[in-house]
HTML snippet that shows the backbone in 3Dmol.js (N, CA, C, O; Angstrom):
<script src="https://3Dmol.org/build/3Dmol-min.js"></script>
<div id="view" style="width:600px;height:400px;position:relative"></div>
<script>
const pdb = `
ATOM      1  N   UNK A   1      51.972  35.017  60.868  1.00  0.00           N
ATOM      2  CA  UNK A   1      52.592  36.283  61.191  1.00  0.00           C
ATOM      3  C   UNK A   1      52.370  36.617  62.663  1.00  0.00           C
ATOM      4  O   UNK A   1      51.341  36.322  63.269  1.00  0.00           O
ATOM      5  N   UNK A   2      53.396  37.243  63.181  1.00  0.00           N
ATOM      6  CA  UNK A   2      53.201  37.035  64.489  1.00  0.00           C
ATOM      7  C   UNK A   2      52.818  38.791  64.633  1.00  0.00           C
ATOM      8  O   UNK A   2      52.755  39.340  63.533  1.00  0.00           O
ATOM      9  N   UNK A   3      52.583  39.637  65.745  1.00  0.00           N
ATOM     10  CA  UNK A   3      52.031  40.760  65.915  1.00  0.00           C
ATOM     11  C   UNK A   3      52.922  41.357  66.511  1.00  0.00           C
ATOM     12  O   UNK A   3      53.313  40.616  67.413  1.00  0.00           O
ATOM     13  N   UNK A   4      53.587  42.504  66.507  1.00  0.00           N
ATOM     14  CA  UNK A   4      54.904  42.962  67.235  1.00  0.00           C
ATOM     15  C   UNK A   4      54.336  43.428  68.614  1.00  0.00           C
ATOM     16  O   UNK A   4      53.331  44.113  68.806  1.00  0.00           O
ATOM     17  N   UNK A   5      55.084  42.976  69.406  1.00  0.00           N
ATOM     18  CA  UNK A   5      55.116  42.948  71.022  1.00  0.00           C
ATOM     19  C   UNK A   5      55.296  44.475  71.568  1.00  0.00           C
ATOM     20  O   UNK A   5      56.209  45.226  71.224  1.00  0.00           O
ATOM     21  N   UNK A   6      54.178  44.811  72.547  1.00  0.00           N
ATOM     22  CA  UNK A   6      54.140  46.300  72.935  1.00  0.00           C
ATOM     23  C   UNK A   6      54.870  46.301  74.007  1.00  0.00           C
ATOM     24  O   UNK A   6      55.036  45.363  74.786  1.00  0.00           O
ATOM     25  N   UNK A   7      55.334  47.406  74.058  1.00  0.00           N
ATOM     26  CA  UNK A   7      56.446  48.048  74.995  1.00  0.00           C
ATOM     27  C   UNK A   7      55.600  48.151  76.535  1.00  0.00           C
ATOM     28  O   UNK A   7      54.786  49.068  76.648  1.00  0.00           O
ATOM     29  N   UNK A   8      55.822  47.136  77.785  1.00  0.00           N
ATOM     30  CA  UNK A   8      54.936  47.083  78.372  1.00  0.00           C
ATOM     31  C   UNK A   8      54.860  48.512  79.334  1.00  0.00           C
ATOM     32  O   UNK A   8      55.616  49.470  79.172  1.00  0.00           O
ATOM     33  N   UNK A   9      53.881  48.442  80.267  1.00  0.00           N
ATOM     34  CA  UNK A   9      53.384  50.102  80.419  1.00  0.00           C
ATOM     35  C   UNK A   9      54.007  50.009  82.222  1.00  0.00           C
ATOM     36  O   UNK A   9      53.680  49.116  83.004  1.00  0.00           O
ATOM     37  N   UNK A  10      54.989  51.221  82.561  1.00  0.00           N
ATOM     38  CA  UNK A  10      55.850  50.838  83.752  1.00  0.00           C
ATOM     39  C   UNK A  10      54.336  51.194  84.636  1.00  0.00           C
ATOM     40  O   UNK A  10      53.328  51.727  84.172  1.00  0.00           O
ATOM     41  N   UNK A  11      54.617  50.611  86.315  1.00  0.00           N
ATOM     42  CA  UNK A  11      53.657  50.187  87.032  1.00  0.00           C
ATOM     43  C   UNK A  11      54.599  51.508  88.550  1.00  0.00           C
ATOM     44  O   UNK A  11      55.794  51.589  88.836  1.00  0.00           O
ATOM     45  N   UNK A  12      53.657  52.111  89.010  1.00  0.00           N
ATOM     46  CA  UNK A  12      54.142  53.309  89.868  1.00  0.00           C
ATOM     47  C   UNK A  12      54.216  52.193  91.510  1.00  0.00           C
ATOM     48  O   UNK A  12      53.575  51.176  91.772  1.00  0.00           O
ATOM     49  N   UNK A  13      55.006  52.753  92.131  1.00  0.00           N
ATOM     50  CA  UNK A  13      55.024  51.680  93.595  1.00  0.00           C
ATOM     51  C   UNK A  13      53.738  52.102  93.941  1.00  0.00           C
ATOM     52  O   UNK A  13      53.496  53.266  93.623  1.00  0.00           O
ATOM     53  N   UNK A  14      52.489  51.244  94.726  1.00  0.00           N
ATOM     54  CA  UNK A  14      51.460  51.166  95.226  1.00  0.00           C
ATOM     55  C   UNK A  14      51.643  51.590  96.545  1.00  0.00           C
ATOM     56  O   UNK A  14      50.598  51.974  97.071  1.00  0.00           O
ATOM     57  N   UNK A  15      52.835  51.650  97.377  1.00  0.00           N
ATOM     58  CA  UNK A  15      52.875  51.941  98.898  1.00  0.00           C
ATOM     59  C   UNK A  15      52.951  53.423  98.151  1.00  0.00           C
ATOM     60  O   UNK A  15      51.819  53.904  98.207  1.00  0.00           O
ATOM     61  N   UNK A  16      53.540  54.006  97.714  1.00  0.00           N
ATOM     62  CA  UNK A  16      54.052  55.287  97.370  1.00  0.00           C
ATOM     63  C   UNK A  16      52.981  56.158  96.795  1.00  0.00           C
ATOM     64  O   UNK A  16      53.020  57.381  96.658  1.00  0.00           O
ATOM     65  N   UNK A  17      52.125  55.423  96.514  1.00  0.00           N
ATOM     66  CA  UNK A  17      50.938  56.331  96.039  1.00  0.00           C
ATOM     67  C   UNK A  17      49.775  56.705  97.092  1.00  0.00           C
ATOM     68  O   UNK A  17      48.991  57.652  97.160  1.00  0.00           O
ATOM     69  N   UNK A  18      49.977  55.650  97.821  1.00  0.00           N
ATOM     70  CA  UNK A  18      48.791  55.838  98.920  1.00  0.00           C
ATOM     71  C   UNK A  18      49.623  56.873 100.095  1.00  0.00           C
ATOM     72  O   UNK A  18      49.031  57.581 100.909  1.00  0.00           O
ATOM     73  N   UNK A  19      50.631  56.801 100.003  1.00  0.00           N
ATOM     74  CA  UNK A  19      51.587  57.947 100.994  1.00  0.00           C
ATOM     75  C   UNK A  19      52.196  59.087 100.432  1.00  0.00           C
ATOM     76  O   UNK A  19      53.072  59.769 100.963  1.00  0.00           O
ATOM     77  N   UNK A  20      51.478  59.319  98.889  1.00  0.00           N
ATOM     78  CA  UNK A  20      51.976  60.913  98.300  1.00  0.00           C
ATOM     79  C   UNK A  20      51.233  61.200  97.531  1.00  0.00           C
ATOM     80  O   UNK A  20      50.827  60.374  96.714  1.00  0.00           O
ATOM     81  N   UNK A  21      50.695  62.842  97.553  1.00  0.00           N
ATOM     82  CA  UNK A  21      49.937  63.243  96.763  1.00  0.00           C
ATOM     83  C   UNK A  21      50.129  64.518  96.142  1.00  0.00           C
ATOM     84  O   UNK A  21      50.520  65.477  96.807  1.00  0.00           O
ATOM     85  N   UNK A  22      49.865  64.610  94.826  1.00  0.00           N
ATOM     86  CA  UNK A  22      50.641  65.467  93.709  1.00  0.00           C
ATOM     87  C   UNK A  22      49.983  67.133  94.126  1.00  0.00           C
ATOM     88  O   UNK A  22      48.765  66.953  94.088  1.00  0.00           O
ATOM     89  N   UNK A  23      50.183  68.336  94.423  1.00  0.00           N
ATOM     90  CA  UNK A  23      49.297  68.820  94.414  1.00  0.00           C
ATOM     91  C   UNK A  23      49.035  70.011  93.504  1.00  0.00           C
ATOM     92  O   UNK A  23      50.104  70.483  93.889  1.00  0.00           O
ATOM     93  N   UNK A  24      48.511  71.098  92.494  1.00  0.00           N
ATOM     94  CA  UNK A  24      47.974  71.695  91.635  1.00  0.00           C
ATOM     95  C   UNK A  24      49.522  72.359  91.332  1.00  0.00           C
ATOM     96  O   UNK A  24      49.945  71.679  90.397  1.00  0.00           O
ATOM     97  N   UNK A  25      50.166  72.985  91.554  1.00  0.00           N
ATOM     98  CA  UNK A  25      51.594  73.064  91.745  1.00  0.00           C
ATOM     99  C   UNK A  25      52.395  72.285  90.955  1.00  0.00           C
ATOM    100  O   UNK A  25      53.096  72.731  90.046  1.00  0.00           O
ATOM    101  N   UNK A  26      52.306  71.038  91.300  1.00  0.00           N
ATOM    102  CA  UNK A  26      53.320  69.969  90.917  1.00  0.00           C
ATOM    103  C   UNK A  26      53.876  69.476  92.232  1.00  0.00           C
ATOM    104  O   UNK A  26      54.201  68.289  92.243  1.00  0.00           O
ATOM    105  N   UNK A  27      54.065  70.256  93.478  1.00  0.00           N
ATOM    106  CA  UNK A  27      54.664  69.708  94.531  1.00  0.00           C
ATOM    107  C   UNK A  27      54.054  68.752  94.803  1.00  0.00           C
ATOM    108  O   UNK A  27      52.990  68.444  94.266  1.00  0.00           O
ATOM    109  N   UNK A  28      54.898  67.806  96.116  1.00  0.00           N
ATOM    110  CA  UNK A  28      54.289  66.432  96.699  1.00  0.00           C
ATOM    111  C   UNK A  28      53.806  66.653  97.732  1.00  0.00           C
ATOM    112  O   UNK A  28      54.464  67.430  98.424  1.00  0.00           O
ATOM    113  N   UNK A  29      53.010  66.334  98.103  1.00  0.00           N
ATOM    114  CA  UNK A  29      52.043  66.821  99.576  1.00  0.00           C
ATOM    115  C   UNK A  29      52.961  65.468 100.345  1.00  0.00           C
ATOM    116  O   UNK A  29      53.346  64.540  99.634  1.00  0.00           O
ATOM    117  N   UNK A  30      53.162  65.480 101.399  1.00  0.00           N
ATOM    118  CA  UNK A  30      53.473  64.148 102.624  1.00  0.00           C
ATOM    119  C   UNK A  30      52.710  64.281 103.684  1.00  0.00           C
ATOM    120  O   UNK A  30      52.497  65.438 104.047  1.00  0.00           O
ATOM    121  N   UNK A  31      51.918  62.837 104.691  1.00  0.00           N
ATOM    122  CA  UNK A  31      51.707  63.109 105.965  1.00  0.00           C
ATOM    123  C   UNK A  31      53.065  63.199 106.961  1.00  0.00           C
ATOM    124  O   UNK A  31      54.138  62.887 106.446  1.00  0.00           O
ATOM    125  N   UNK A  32      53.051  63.500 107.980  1.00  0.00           N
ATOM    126  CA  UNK A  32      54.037  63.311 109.256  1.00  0.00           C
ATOM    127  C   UNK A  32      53.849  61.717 109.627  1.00  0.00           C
ATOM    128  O   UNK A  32      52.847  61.005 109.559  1.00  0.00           O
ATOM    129  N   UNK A  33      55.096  61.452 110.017  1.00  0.00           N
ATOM    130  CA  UNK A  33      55.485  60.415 110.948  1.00  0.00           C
ATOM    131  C   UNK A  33      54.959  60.701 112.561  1.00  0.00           C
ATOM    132  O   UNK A  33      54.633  61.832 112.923  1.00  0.00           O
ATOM    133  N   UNK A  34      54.930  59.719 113.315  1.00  0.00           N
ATOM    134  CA  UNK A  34      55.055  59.878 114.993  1.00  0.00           C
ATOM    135  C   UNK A  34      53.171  60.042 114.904  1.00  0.00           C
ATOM    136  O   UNK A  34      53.146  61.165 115.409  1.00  0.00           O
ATOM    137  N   UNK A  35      52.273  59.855 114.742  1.00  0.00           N
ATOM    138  CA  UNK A  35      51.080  60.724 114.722  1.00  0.00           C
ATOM    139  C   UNK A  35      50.136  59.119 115.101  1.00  0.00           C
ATOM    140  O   UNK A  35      48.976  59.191 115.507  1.00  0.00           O
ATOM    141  N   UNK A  36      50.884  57.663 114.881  1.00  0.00           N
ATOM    142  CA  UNK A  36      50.002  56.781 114.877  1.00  0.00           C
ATOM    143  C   UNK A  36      49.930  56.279 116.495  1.00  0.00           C
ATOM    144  O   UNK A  36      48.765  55.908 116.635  1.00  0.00           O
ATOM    145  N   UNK A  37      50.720  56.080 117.914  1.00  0.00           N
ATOM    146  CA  UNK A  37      50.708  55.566 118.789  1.00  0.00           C
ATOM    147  C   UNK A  37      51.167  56.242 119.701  1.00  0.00           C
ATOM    148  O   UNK A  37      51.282  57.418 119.357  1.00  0.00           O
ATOM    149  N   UNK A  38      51.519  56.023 120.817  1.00  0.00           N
ATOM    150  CA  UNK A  38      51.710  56.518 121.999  1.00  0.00           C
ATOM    151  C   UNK A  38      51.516  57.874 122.114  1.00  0.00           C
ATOM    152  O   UNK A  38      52.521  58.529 122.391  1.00  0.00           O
ATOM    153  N   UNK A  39      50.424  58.490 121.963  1.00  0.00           N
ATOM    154  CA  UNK A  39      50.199  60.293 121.775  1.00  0.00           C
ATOM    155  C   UNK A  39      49.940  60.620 123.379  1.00  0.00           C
ATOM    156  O   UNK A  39      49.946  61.817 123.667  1.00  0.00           O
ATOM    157  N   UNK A  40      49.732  59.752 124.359  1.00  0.00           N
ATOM    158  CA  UNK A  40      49.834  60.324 125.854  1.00  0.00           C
ATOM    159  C   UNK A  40      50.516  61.023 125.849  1.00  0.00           C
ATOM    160  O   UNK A  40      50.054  62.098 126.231  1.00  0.00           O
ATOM    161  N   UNK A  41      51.887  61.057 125.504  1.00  0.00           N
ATOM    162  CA  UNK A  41      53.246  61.519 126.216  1.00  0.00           C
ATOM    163  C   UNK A  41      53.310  62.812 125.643  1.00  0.00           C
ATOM    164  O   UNK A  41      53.558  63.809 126.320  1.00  0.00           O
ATOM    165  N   UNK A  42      52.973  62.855 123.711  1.00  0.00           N
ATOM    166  CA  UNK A  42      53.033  64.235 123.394  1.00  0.00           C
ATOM    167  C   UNK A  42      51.989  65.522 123.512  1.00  0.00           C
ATOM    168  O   UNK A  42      50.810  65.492 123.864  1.00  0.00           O
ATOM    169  N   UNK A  43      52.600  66.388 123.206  1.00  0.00           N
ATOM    170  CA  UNK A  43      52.411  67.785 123.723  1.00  0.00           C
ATOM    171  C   UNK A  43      51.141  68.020 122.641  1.00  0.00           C
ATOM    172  O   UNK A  43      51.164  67.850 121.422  1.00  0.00           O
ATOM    173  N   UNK A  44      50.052  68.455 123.471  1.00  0.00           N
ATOM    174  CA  UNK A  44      48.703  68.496 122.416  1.00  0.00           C
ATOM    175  C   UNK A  44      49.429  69.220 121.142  1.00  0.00           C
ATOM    176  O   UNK A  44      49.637  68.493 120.170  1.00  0.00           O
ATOM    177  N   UNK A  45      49.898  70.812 121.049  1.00  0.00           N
ATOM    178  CA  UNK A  45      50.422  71.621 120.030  1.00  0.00           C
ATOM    179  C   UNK A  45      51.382  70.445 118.784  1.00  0.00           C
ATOM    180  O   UNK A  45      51.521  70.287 117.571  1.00  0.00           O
ATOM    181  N   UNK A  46      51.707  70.031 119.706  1.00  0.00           N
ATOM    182  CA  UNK A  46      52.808  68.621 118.679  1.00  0.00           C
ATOM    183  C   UNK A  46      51.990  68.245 118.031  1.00  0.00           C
ATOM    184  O   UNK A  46      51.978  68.577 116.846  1.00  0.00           O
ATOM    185  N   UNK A  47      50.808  67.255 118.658  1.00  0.00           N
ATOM    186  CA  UNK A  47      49.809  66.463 117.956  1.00  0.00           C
ATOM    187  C   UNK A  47      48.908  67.387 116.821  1.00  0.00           C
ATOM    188  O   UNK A  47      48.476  66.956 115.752  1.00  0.00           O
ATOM    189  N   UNK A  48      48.763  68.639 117.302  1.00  0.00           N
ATOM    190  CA  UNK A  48      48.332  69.515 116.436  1.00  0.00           C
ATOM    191  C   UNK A  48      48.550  69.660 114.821  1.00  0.00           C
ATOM    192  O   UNK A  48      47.852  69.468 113.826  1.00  0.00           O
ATOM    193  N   UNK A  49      50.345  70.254 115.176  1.00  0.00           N
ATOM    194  CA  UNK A  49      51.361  70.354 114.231  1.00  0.00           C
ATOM    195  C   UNK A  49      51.435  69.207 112.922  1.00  0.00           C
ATOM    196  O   UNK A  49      51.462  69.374 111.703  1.00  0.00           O
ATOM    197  N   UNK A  50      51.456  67.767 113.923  1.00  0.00           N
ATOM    198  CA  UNK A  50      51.478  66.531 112.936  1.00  0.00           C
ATOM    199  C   UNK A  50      50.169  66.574 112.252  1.00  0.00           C
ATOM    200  O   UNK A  50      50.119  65.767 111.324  1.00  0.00           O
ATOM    201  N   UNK A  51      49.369  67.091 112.382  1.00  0.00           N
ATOM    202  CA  UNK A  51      47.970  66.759 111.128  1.00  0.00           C
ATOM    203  C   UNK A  51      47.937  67.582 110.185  1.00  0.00           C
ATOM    204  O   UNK A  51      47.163  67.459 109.236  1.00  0.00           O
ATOM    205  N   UNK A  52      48.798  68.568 110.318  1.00  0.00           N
ATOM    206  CA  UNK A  52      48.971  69.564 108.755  1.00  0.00           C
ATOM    207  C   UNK A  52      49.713  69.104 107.822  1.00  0.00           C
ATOM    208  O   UNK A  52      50.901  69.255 108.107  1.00  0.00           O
ATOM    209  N   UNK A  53      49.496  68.466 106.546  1.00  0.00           N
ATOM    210  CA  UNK A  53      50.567  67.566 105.458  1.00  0.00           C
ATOM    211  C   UNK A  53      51.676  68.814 105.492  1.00  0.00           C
ATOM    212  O   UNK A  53      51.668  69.990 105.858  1.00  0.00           O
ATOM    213  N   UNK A  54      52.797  67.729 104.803  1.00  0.00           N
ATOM    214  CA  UNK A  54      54.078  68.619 104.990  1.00  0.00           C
ATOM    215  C   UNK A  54      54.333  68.600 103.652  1.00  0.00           C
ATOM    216  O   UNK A  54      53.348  68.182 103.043  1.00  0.00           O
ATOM    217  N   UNK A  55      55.773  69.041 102.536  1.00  0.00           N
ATOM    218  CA  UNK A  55      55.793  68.940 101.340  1.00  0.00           C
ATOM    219  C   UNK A  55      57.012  68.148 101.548  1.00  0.00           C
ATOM    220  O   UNK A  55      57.630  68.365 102.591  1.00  0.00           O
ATOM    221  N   UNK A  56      57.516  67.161 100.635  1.00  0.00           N
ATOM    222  CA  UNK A  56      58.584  66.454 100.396  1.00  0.00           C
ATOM    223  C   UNK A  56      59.926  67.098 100.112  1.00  0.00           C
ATOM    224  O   UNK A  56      60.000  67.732  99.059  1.00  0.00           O
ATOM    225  N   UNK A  57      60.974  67.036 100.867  1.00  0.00           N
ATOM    226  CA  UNK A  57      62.247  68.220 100.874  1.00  0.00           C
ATOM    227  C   UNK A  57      62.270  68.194  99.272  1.00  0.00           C
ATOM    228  O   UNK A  57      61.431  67.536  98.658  1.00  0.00           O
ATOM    229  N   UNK A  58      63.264  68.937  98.618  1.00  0.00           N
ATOM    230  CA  UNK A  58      63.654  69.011  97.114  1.00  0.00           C
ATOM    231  C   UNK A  58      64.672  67.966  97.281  1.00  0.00           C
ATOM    232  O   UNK A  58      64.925  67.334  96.256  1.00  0.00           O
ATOM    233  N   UNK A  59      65.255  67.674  98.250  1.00  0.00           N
ATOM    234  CA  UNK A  59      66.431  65.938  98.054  1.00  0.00           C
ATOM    235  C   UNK A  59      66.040  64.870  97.838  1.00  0.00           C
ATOM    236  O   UNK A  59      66.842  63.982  97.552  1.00  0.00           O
ATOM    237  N   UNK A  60      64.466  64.589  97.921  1.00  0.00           N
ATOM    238  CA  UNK A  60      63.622  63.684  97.916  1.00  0.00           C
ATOM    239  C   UNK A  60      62.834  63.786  97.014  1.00  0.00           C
ATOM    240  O   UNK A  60      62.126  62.785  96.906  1.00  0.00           O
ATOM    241  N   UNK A  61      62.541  64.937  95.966  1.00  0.00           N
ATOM    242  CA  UNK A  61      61.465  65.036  95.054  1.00  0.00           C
ATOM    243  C   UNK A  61      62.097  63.683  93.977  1.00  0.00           C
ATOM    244  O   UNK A  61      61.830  62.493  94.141  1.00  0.00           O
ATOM    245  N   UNK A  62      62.682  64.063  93.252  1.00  0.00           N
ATOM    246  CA  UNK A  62      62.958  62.982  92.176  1.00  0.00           C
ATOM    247  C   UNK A  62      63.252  60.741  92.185  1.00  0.00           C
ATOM    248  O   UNK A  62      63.205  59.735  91.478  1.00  0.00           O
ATOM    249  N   UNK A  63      63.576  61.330  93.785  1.00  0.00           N
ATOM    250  CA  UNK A  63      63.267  59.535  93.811  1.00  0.00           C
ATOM    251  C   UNK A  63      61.678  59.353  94.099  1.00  0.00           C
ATOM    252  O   UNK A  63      61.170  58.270  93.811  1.00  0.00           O
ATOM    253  N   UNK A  64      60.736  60.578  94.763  1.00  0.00           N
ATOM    254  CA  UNK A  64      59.240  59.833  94.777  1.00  0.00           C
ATOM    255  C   UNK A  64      58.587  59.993  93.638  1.00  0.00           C
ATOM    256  O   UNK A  64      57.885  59.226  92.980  1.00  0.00           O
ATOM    257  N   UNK A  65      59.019  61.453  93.447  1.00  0.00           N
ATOM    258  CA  UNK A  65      58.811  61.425  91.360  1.00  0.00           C
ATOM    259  C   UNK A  65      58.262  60.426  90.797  1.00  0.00           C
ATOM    260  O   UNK A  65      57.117  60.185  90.414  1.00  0.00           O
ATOM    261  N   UNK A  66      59.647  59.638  90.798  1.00  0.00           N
ATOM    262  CA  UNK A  66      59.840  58.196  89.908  1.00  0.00           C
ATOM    263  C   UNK A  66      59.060  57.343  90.414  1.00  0.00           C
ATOM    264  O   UNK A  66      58.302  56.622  89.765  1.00  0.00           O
ATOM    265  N   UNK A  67      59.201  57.359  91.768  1.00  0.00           N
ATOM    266  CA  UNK A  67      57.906  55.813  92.297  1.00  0.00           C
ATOM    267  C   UNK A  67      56.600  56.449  91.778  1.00  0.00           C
ATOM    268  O   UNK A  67      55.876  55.584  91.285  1.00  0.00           O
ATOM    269  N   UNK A  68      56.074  57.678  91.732  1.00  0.00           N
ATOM    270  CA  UNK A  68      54.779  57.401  91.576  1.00  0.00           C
ATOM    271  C   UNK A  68      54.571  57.734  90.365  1.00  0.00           C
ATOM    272  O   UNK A  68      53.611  57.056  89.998  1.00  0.00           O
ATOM    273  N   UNK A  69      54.944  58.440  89.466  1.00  0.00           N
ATOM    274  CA  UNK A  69      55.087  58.090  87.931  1.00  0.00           C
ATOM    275  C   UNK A  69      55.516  56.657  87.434  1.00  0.00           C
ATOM    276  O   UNK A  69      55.293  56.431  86.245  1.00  0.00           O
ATOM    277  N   UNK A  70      55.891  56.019  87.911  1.00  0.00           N
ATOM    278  CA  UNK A  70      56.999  54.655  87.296  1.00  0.00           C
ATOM    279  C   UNK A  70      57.730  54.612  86.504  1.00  0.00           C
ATOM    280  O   UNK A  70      58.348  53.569  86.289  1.00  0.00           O
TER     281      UNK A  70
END
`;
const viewer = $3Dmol.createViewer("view");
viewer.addModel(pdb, "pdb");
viewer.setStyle({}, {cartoon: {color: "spectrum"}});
viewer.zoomTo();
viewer.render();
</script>
């Protein structure tokens, strides 16, 4: 007798988890872009600005949804 085969368990994208985080809400927390290289040029207040997480627009909630749920 063979054992009936389990429905395997979906797997969330791994880049997508380390770059979004759920927060008490339900919203998605995001970091900023531009924040890793050439920061000579920008404006300290800029560099400022980029270290406060941002939230993921609502046009974008349901495709990261899905990556990090799977």
């Amino acid at each position: 007798m063979r054992k009936p085969k389990k429905k395997l368990k979906l797997k969330s994208k791994r880049g997508a988890v380390k770059r979004f985080k759920l927060t008490a809400s339900g919203k998605i927390k995001r970091g900023h872009s531009m924040k890793r290289h050439i920061l000579t040029k920008k404006a300290q207040g800029r560099k400022r600005s980029l270290r406060k997480a941002g939230l993921v627009s609502p046009a974008d909630v349901a495709q990261v949804r899905r990556m990090l749920l799977g």
